[in-house]
Backbone as ProteinMPNN parsed JSONL, in Angstrom:
{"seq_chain_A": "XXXXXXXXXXXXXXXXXXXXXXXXXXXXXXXXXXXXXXXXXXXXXXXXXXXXXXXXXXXXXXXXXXXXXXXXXXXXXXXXXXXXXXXXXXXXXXXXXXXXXXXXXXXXXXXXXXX", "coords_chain_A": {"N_chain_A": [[29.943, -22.069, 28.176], [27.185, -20.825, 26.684], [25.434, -18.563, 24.397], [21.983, -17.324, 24.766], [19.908, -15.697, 23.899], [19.611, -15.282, 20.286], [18.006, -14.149, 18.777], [16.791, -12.156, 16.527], [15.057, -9.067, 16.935], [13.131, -6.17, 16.352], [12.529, -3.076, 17.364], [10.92, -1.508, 16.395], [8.872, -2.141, 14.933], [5.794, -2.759, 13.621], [3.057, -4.52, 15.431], [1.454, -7.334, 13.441], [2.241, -6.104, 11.548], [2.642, -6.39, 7.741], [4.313, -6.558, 6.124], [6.595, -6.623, 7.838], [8.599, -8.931, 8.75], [9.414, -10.997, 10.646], [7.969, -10.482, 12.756], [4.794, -10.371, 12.497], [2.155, -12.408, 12.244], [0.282, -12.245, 10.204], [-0.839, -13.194, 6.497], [0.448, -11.933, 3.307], [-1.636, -9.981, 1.065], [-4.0, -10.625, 3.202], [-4.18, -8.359, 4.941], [-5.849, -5.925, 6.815], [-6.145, -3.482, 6.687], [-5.648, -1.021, 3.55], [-3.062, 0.573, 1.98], [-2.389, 3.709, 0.972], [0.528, 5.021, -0.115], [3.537, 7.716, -0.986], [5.525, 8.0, -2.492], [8.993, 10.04, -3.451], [10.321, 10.969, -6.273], [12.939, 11.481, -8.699], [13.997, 15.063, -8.156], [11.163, 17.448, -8.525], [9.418, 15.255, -8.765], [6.849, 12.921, -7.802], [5.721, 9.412, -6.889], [2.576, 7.642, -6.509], [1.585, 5.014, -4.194], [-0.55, 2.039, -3.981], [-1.459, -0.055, -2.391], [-3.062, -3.222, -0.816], [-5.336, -3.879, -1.513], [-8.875, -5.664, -1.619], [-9.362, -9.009, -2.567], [-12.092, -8.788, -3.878], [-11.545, -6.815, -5.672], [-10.618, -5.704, -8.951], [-7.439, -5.205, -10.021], [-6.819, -4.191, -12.132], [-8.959, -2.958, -13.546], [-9.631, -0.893, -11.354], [-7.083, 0.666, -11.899], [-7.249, 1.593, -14.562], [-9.834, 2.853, -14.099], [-8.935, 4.9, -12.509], [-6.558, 6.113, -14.035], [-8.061, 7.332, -15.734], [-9.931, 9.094, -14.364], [-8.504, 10.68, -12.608], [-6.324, 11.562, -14.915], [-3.858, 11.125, -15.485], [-0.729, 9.006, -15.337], [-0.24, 5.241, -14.854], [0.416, 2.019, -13.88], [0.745, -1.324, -13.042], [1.825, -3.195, -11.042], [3.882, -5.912, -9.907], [4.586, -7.515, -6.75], [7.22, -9.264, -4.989], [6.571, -9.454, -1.953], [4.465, -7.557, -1.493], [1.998, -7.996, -2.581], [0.383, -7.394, -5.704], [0.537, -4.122, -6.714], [-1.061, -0.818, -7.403], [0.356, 1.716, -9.04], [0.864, 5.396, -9.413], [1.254, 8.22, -11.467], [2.575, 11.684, -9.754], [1.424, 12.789, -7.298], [-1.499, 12.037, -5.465], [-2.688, 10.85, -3.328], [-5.095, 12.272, -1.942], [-6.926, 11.749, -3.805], [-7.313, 9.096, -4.431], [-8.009, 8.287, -2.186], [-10.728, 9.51, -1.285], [-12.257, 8.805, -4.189], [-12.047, 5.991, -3.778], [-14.095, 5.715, -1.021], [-15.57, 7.067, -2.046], [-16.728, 4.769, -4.021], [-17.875, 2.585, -1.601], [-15.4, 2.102, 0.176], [-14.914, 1.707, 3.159], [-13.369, 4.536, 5.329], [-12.274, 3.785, 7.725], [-10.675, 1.898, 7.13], [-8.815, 2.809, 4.997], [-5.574, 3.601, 5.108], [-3.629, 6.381, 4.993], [-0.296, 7.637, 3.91], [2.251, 9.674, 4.462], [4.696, 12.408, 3.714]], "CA_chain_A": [[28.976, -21.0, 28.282], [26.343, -20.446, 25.625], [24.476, -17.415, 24.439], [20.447, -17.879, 24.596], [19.26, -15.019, 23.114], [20.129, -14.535, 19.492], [16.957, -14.166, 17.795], [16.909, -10.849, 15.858], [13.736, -8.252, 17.324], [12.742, -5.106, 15.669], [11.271, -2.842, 18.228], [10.474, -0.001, 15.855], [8.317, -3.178, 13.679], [4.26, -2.672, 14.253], [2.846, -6.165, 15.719], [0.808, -7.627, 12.667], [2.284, -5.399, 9.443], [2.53, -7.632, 6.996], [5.725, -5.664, 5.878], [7.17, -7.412, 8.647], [8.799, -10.847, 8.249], [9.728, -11.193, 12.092], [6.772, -9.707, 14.285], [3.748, -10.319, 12.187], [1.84, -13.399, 11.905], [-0.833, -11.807, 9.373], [-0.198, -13.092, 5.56], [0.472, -10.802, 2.421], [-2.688, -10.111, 0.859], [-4.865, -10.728, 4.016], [-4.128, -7.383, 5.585], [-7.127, -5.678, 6.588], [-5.976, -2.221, 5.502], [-5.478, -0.708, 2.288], [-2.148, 1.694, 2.246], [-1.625, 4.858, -0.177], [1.619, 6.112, 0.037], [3.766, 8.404, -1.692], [7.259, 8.361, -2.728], [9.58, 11.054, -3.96], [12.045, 10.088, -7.568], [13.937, 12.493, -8.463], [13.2, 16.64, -8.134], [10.373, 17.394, -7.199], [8.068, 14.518, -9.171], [6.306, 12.033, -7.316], [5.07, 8.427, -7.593], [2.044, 7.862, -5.456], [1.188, 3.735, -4.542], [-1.84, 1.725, -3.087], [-1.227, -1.521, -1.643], [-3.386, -3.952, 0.25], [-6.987, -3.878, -2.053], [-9.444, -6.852, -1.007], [-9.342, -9.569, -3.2], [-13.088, -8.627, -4.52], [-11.466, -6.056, -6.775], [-10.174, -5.8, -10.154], [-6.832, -4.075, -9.884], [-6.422, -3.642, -13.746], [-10.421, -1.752, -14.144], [-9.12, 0.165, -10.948], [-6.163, 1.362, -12.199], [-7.934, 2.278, -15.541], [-10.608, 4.48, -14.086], [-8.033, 5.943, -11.692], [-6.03, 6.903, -14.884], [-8.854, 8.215, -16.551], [-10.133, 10.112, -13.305], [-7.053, 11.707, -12.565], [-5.891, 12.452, -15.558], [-2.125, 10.499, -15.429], [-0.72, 7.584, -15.931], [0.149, 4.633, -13.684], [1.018, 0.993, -13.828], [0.237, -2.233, -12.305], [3.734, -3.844, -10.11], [3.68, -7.301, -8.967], [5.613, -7.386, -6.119], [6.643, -10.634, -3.99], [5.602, -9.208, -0.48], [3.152, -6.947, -1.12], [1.094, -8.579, -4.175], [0.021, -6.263, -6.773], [0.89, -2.289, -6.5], [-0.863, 0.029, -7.876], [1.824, 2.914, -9.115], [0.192, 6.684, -9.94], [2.21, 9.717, -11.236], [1.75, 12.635, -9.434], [0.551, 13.096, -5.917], [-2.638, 11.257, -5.778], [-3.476, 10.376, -2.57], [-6.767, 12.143, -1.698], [-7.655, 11.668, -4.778], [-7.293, 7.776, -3.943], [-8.714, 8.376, -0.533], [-12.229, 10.369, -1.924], [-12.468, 8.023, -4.847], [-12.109, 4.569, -2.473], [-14.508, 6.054, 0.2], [-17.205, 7.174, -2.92], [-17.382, 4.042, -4.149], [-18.2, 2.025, -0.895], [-15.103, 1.191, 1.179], [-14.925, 2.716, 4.831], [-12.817, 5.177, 5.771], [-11.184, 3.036, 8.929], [-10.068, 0.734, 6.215], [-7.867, 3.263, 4.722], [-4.211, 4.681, 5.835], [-2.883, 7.384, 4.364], [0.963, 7.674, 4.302], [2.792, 10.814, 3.436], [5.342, 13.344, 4.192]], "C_chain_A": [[28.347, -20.759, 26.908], [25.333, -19.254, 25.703], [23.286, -17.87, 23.903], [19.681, -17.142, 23.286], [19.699, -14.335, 21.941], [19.374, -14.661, 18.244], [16.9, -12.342, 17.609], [15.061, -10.033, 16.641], [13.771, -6.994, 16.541], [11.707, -3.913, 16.572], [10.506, -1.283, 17.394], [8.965, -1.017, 14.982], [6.56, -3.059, 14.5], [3.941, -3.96, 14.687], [1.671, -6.416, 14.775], [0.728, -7.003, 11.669], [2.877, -6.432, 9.547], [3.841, -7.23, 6.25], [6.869, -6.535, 6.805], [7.847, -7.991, 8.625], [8.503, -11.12, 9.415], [8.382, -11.759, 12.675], [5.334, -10.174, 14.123], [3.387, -11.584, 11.557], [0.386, -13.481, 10.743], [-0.011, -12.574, 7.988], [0.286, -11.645, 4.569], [-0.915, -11.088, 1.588], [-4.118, -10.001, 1.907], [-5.207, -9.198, 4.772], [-5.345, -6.462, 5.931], [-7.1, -4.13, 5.978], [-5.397, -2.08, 4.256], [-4.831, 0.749, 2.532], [-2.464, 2.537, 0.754], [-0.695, 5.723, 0.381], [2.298, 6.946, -1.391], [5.577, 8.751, -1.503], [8.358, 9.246, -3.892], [11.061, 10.46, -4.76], [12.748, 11.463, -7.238], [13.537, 14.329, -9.034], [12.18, 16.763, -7.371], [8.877, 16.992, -7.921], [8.188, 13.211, -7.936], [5.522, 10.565, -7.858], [3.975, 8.116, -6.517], [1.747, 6.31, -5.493], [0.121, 3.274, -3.782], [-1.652, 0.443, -3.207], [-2.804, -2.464, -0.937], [-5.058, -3.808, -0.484], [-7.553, -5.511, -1.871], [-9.345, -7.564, -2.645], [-10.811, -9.296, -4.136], [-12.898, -7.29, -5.608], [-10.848, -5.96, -7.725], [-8.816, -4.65, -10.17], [-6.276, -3.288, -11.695], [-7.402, -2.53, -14.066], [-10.124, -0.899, -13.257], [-7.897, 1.013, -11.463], [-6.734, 1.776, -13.484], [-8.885, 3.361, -15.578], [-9.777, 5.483, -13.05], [-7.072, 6.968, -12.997], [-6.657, 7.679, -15.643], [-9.685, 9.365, -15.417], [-9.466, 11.173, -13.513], [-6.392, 12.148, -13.052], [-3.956, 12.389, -15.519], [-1.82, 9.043, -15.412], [0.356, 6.813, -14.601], [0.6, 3.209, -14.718], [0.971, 0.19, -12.464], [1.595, -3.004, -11.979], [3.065, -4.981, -9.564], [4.965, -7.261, -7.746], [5.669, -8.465, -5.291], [6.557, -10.823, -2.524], [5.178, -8.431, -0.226], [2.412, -7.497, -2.021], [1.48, -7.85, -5.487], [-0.347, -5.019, -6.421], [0.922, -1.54, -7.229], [-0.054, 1.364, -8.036], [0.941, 4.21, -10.262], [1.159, 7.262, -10.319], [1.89, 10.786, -10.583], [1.221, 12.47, -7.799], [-0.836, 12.641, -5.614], [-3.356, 10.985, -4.728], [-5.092, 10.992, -1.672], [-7.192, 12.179, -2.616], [-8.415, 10.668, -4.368], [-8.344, 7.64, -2.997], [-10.299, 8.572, -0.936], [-12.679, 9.459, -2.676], [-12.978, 6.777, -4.37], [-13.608, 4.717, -1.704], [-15.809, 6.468, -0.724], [-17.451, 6.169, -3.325], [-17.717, 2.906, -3.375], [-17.249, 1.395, 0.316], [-15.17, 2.792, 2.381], [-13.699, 3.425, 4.689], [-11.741, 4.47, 6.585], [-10.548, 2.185, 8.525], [-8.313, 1.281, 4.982], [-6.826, 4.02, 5.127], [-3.585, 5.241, 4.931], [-1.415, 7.876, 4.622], [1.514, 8.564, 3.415], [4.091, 10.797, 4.05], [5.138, 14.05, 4.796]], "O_chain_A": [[29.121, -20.481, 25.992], [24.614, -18.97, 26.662], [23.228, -18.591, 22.908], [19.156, -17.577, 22.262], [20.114, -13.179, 22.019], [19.731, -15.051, 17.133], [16.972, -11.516, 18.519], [14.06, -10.746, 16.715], [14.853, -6.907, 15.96], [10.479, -3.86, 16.49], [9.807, -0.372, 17.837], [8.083, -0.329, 14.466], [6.304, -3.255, 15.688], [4.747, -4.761, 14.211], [0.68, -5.771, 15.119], [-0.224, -6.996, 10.889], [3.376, -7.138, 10.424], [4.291, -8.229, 5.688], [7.895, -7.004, 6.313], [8.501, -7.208, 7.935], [7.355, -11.53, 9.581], [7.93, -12.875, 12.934], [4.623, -10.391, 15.104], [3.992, -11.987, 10.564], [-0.319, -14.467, 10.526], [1.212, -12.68, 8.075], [0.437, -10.526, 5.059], [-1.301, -12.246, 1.434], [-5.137, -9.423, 1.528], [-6.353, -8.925, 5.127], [-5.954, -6.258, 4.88], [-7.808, -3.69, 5.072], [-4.651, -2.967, 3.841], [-5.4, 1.742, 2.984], [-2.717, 1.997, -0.323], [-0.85, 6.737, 1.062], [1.813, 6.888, -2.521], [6.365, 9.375, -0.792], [8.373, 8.958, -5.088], [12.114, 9.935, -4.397], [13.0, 12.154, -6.251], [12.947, 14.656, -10.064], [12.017, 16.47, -6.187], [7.806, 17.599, -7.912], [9.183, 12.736, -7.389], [4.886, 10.5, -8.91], [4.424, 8.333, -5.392], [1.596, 5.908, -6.647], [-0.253, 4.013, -2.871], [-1.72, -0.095, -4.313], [-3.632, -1.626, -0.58], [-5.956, -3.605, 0.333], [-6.775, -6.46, -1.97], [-9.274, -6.898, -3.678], [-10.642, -9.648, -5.303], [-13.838, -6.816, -6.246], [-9.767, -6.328, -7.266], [-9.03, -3.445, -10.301], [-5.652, -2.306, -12.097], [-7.09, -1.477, -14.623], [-10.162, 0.229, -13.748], [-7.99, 2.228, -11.291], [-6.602, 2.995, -13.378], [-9.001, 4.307, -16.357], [-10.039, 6.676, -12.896], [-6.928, 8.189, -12.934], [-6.121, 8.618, -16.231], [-9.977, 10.479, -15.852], [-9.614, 12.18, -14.206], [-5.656, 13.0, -12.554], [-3.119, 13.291, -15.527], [-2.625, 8.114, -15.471], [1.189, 7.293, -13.832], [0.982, 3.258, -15.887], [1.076, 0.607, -11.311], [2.329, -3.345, -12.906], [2.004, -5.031, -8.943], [6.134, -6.978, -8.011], [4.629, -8.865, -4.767], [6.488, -11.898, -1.927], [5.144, -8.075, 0.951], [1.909, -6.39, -2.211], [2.551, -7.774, -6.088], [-1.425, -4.783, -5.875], [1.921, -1.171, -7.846], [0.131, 2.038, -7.023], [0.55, 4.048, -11.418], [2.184, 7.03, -9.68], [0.699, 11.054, -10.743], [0.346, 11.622, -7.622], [-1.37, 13.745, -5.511], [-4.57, 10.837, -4.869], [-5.895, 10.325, -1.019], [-8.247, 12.809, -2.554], [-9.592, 10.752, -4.02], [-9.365, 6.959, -3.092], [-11.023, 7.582, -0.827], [-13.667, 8.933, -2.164], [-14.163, 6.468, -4.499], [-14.324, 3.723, -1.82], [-16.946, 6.269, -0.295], [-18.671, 6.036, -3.231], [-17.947, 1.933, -4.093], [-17.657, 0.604, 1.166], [-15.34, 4.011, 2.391], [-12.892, 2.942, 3.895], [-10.55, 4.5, 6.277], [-9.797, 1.558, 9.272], [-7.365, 0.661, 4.5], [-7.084, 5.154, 5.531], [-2.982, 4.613, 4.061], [-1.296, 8.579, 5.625], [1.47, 8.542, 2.185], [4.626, 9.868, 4.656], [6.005, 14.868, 5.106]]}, "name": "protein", "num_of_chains": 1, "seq": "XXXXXXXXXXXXXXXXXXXXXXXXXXXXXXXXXXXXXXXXXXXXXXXXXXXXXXXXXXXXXXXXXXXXXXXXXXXXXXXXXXXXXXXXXXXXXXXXXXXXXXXXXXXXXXXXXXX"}
């Protein structure tokens, strides 16, 4: 007697995040959205991040006028399955959001991930 089914599933796993490994046949990089989330160190500071920018942008001159926008300081993360992740201090994300959306991308392009 042999068991058939012992391929691992994930049913909580979206079909095509790239977060994935399993479920999603999208690459890293390709994704068509662009995440800002926001994760909590320790107390009650925050690091805020933005994932998934199209290859037509410069994530070093973004993260430079974001630090000079906003008025805090960040840092550029290579990471090896999400790419390159921008990292804010501070709570940031409609900043992110407003900023993104003034200088030409859509709205339906961005997800906003909180608390």
């Amino acid at each position: 007697m042999s068991v058939q089914n012992l391929q691992t599933f994930d049913p909580f796993a979206d079909e095509g995040d790239p977060l994935n490994e399993g479920g999603g046949s999208t690459e890293v990089g390709t994704s068509e959205y662009i995440h800002i989330r926001i994760q909590q160190r320790n107390g009650r500071k925050t690091l805020t991040t933005l994932q998934g920018l199209p290859k037509q942008y410069d994530p070093k001159k973004l993260l430079k006028a974001f630090k000079k926008e906003f008025a805090c300081n960040g840092t550029l993360v290579e990471d090896e399955k999400m790419g390159q992740v921008i990292q804010l201090q501070g709570d940031q994300r409609t900043k992110i959001f407003t900023f993104l959306v003034d200088n030409g991308l859509e709205k339906t392009t961005i997800k906003v991930h909180g608390f």
